[in-house]
Backbone atoms as SQL, in Angstrom:
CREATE TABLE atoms (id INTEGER PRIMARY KEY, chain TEXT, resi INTEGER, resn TEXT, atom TEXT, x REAL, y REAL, z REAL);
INSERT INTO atoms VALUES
  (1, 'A', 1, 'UNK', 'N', 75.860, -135.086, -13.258),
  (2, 'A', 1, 'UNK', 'CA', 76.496, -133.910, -13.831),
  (3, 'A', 1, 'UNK', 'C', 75.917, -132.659, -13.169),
  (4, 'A', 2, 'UNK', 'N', 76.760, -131.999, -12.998),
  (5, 'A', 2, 'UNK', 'CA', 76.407, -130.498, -11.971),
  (6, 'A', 2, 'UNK', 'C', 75.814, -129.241, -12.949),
  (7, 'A', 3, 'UNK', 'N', 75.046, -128.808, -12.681),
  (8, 'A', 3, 'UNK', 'CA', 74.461, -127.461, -13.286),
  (9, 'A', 3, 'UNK', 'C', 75.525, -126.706, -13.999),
  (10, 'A', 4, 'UNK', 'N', 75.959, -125.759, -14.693),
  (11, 'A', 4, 'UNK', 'CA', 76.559, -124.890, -14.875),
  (12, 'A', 4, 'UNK', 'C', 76.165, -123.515, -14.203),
  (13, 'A', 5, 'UNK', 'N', 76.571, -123.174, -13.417),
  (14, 'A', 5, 'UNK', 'CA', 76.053, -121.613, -12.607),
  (15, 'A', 5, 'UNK', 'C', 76.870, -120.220, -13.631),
  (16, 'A', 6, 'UNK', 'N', 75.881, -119.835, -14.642),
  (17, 'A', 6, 'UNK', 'CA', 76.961, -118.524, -15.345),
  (18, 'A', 6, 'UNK', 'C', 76.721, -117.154, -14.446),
  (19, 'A', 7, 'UNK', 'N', 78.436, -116.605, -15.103),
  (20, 'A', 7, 'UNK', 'CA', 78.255, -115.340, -14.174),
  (21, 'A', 7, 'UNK', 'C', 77.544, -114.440, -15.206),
  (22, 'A', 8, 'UNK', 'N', 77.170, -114.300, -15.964),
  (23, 'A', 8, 'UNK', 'CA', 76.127, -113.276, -16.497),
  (24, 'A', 8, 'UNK', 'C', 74.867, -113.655, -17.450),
  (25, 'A', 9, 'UNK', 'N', 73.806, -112.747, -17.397),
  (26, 'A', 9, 'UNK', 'CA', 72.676, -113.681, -18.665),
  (27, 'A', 9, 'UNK', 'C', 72.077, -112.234, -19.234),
  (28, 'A', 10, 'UNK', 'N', 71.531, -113.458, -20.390),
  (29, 'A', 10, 'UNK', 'CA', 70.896, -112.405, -21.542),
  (30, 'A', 10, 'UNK', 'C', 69.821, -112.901, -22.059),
  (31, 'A', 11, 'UNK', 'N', 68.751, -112.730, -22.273),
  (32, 'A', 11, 'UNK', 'CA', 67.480, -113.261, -22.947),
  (33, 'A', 11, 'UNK', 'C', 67.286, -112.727, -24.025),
  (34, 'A', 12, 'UNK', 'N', 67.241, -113.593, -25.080),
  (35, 'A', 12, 'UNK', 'CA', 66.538, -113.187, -26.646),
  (36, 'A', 12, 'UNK', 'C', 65.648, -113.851, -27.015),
  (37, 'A', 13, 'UNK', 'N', 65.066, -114.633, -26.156),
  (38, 'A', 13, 'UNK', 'CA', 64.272, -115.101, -27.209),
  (39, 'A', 13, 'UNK', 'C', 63.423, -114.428, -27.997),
  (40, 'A', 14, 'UNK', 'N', 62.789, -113.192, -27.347),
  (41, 'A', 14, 'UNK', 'CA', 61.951, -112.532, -28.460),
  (42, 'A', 14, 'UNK', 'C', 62.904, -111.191, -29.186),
  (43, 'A', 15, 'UNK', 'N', 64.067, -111.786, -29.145),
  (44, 'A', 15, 'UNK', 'CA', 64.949, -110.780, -30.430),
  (45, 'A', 15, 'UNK', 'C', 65.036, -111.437, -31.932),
  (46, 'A', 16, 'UNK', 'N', 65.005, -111.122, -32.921),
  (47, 'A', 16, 'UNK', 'CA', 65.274, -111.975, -34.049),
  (48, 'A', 16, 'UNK', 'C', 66.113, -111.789, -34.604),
  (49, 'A', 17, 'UNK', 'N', 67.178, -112.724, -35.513),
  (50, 'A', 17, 'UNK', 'CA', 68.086, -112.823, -36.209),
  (51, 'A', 17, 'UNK', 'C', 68.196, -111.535, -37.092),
  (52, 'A', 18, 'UNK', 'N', 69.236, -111.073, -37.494),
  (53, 'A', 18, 'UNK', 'CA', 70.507, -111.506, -36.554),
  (54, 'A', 18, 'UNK', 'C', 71.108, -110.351, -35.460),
  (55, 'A', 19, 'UNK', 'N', 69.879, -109.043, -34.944),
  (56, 'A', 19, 'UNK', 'CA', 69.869, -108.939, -33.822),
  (57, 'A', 19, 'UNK', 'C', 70.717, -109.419, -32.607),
  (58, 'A', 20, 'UNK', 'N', 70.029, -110.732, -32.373),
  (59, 'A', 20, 'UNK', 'CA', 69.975, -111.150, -31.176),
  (60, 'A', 20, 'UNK', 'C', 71.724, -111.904, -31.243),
  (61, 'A', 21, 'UNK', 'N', 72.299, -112.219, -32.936),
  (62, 'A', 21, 'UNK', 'CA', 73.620, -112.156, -32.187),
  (63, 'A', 21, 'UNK', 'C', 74.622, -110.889, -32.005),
  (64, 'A', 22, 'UNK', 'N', 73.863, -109.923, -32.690),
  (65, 'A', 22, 'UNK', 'CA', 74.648, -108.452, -32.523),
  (66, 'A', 22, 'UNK', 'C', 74.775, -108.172, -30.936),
  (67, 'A', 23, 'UNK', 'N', 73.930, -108.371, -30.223),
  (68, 'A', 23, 'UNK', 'CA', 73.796, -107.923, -29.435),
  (69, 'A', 23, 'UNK', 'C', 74.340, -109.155, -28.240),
  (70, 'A', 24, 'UNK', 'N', 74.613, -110.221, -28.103),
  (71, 'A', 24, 'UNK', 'CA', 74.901, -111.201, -27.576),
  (72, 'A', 24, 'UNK', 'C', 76.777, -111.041, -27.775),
  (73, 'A', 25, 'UNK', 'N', 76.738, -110.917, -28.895),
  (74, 'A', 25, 'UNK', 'CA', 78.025, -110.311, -29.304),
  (75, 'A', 25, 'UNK', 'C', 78.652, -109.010, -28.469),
  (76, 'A', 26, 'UNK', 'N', 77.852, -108.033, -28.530),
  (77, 'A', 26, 'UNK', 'CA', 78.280, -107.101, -27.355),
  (78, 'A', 26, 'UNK', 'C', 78.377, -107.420, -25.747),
  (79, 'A', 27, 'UNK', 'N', 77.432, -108.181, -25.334),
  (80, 'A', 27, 'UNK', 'CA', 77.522, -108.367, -24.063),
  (81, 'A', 27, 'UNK', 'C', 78.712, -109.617, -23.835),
  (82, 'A', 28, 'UNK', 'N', 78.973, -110.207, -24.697),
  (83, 'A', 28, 'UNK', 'CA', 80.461, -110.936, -24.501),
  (84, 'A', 28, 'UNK', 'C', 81.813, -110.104, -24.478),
  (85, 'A', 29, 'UNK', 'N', 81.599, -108.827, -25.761),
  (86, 'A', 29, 'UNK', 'CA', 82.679, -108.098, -25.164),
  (87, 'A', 29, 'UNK', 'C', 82.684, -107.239, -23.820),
  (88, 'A', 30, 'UNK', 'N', 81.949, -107.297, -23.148),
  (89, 'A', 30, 'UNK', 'CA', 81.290, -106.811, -21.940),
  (90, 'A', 30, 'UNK', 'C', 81.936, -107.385, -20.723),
  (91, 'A', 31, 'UNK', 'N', 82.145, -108.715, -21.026),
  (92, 'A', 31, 'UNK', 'CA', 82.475, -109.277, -19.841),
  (93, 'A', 31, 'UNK', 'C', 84.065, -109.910, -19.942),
  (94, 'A', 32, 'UNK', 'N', 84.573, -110.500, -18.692),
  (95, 'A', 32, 'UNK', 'CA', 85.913, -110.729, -18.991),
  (96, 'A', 32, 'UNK', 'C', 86.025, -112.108, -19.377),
  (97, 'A', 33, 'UNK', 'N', 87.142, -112.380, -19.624),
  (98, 'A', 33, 'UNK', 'CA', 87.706, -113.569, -20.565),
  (99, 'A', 33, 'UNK', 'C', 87.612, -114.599, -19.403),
  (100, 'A', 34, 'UNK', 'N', 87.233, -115.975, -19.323),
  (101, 'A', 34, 'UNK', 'CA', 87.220, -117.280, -18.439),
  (102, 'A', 34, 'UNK', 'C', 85.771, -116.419, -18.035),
  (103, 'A', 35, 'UNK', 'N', 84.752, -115.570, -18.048),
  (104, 'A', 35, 'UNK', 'CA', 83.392, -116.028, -17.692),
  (105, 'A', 35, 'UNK', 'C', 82.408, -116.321, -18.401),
  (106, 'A', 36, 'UNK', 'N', 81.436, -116.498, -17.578),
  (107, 'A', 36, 'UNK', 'CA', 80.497, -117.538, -18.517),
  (108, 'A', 36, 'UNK', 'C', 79.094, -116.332, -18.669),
  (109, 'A', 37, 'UNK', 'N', 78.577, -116.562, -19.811),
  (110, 'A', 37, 'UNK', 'CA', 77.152, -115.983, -19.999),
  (111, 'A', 37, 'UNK', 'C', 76.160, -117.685, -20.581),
  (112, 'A', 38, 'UNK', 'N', 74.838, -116.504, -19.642),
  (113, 'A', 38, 'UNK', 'CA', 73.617, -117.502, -20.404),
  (114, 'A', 38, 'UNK', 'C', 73.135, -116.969, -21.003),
  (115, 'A', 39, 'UNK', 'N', 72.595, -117.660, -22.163),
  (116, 'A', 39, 'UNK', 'CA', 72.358, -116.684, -23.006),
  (117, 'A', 39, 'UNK', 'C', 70.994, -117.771, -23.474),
  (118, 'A', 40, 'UNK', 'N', 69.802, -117.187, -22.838),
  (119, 'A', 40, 'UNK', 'CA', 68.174, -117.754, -23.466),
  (120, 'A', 40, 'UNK', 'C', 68.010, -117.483, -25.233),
  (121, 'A', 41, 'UNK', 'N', 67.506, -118.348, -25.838),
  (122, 'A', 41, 'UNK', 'CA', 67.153, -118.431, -27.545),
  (123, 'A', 41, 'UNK', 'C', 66.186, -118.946, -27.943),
  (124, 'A', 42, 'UNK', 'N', 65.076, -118.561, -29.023),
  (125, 'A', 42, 'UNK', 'CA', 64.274, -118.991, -29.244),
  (126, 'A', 42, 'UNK', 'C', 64.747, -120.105, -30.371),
  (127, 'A', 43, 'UNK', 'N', 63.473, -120.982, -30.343),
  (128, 'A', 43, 'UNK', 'CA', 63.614, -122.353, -31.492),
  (129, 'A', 43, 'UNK', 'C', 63.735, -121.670, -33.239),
  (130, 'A', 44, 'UNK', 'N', 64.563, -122.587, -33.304),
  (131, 'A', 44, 'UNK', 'CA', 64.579, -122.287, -35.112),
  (132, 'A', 44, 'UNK', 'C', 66.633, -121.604, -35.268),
  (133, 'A', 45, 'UNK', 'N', 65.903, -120.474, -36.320),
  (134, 'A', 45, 'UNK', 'CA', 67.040, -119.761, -36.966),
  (135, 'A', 45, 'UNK', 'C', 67.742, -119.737, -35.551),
  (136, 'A', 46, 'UNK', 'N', 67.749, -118.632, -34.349),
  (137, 'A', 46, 'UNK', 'CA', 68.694, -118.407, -33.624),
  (138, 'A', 46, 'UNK', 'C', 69.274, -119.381, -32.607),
  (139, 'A', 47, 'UNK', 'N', 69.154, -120.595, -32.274),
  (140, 'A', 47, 'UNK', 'CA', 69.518, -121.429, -31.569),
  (141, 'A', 47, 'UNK', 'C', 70.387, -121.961, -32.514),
  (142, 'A', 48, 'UNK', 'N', 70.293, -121.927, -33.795),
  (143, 'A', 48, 'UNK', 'CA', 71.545, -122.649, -34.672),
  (144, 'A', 48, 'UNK', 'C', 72.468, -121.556, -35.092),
  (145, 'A', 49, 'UNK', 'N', 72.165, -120.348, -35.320),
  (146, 'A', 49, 'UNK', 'CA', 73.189, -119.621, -35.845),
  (147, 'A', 49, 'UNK', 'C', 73.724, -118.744, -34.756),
  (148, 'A', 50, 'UNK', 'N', 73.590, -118.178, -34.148),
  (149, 'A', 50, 'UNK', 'CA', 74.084, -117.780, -32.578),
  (150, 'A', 50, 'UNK', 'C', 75.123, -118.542, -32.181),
  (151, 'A', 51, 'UNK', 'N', 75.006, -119.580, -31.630),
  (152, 'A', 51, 'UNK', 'CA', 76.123, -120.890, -31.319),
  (153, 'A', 51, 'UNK', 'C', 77.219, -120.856, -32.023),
  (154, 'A', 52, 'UNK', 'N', 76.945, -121.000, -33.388),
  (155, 'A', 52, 'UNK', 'CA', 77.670, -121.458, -34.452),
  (156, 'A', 52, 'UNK', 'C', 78.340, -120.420, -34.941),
  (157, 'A', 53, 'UNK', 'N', 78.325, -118.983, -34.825),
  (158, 'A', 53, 'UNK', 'CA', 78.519, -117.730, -35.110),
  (159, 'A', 53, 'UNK', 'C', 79.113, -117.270, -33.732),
  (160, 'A', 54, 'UNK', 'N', 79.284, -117.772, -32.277),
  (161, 'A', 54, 'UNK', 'CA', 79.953, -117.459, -31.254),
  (162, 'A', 54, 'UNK', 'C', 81.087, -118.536, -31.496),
  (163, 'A', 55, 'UNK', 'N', 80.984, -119.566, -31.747),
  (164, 'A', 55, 'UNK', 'CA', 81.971, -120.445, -31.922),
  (165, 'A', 55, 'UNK', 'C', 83.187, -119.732, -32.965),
  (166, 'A', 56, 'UNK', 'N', 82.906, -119.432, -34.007),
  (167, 'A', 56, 'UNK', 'CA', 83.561, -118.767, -35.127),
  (168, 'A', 56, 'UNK', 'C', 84.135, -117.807, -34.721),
  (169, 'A', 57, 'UNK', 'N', 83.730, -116.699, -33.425),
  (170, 'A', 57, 'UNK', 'CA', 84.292, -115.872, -33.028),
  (171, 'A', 57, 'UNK', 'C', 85.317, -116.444, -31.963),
  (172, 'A', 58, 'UNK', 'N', 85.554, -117.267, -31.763),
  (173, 'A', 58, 'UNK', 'CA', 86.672, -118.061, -30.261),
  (174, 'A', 58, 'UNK', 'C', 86.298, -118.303, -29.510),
  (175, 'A', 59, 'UNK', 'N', 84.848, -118.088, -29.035),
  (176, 'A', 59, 'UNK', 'CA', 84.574, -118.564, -27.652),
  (177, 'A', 59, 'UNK', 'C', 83.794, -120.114, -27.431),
  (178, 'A', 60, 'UNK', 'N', 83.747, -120.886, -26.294),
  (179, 'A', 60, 'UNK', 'CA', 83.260, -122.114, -26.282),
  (180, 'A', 60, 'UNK', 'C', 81.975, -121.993, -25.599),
  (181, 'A', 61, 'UNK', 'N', 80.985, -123.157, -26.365),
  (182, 'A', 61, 'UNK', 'CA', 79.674, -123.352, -25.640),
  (183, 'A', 61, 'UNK', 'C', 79.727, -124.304, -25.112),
  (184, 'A', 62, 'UNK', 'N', 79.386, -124.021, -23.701),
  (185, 'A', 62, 'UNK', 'CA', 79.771, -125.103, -22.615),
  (186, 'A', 62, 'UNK', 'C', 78.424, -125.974, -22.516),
  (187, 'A', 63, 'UNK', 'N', 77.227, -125.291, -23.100),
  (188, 'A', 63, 'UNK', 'CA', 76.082, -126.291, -22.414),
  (189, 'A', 63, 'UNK', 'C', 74.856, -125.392, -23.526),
  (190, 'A', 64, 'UNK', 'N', 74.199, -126.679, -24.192),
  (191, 'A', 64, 'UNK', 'CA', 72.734, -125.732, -24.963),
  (192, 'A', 64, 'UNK', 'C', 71.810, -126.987, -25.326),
  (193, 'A', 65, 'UNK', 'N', 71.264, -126.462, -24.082),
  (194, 'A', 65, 'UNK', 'CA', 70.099, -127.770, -23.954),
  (195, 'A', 65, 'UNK', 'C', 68.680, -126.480, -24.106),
  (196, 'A', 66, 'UNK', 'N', 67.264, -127.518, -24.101),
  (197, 'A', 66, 'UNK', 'CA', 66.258, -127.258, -24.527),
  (198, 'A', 66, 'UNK', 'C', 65.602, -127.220, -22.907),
  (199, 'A', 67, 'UNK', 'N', 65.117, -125.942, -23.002),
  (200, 'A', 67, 'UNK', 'CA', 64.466, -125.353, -21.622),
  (201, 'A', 67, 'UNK', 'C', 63.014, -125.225, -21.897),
  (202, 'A', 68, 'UNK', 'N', 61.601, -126.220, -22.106),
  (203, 'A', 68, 'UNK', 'CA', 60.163, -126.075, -21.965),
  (204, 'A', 68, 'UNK', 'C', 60.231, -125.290, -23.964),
  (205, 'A', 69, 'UNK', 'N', 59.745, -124.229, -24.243),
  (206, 'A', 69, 'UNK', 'CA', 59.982, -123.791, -25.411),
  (207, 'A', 69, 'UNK', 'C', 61.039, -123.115, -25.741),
  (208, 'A', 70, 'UNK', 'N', 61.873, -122.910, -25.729),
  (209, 'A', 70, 'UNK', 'CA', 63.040, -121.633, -25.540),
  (210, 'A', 70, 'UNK', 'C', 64.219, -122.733, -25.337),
  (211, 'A', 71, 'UNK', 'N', 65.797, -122.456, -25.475),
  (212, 'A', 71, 'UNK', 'CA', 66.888, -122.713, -25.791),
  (213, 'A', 71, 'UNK', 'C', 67.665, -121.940, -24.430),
  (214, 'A', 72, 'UNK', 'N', 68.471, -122.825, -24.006),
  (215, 'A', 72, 'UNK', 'CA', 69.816, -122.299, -22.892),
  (216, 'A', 72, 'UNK', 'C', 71.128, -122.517, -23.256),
  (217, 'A', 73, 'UNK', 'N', 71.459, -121.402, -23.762),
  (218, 'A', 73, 'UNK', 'CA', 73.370, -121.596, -24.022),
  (219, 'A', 73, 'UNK', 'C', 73.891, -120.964, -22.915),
  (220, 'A', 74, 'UNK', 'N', 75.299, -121.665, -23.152),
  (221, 'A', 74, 'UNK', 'CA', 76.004, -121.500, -21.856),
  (222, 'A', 74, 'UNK', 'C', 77.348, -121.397, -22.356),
  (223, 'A', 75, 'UNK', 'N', 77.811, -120.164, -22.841),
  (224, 'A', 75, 'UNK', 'CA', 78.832, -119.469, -23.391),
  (225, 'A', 75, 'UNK', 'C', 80.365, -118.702, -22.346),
  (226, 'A', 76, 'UNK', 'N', 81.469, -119.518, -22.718),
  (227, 'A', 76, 'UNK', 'CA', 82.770, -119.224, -22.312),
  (228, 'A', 76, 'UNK', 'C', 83.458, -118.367, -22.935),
  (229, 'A', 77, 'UNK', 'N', 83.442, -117.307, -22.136),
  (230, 'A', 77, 'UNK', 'CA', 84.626, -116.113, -23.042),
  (231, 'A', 77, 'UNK', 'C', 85.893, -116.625, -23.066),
  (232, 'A', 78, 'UNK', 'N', 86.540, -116.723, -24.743),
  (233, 'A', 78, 'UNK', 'CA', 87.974, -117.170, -24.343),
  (234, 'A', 78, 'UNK', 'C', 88.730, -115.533, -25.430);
């Protein structure tokens, strides 16, 4: 299986809920529709509600695997 290469990124892990989806939230309206953001998350609250709270808004998570301590989503603007 091939990497996902996104065209834009964002790091939160040291943002906290629910911050870090306010603002994850903006940088999706930021970008255009069919691209991809990465979007880094710390363990716990925001790796589950982030996802699950971008999903609710229409867009798809293409990939959110576990990177050393920290979280990698891989978010499709639809």
């Amino acid at each position: 299986m091939s990497e996902i290469k996104a065209d834009h990124f964002l790091d939160m892990r040291k943002v906290s809920c629910p911050l870090n989806y306010v603002r994850t939230k903006l940088k999706i309206e930021e970008i255009a529709v069919g691209e991809t953001l990465e979007l880094l998350l710390g363990d716990g609250e925001p790796v589950v509600n982030v996802p699950r709270s971008v999903k609710e808004d229409g867009h798809k998570i293409l990939s959110l695997k576990q990177v050393k301590d920290y979280y990698s989503v891989i978010i499709r603007k639809c």
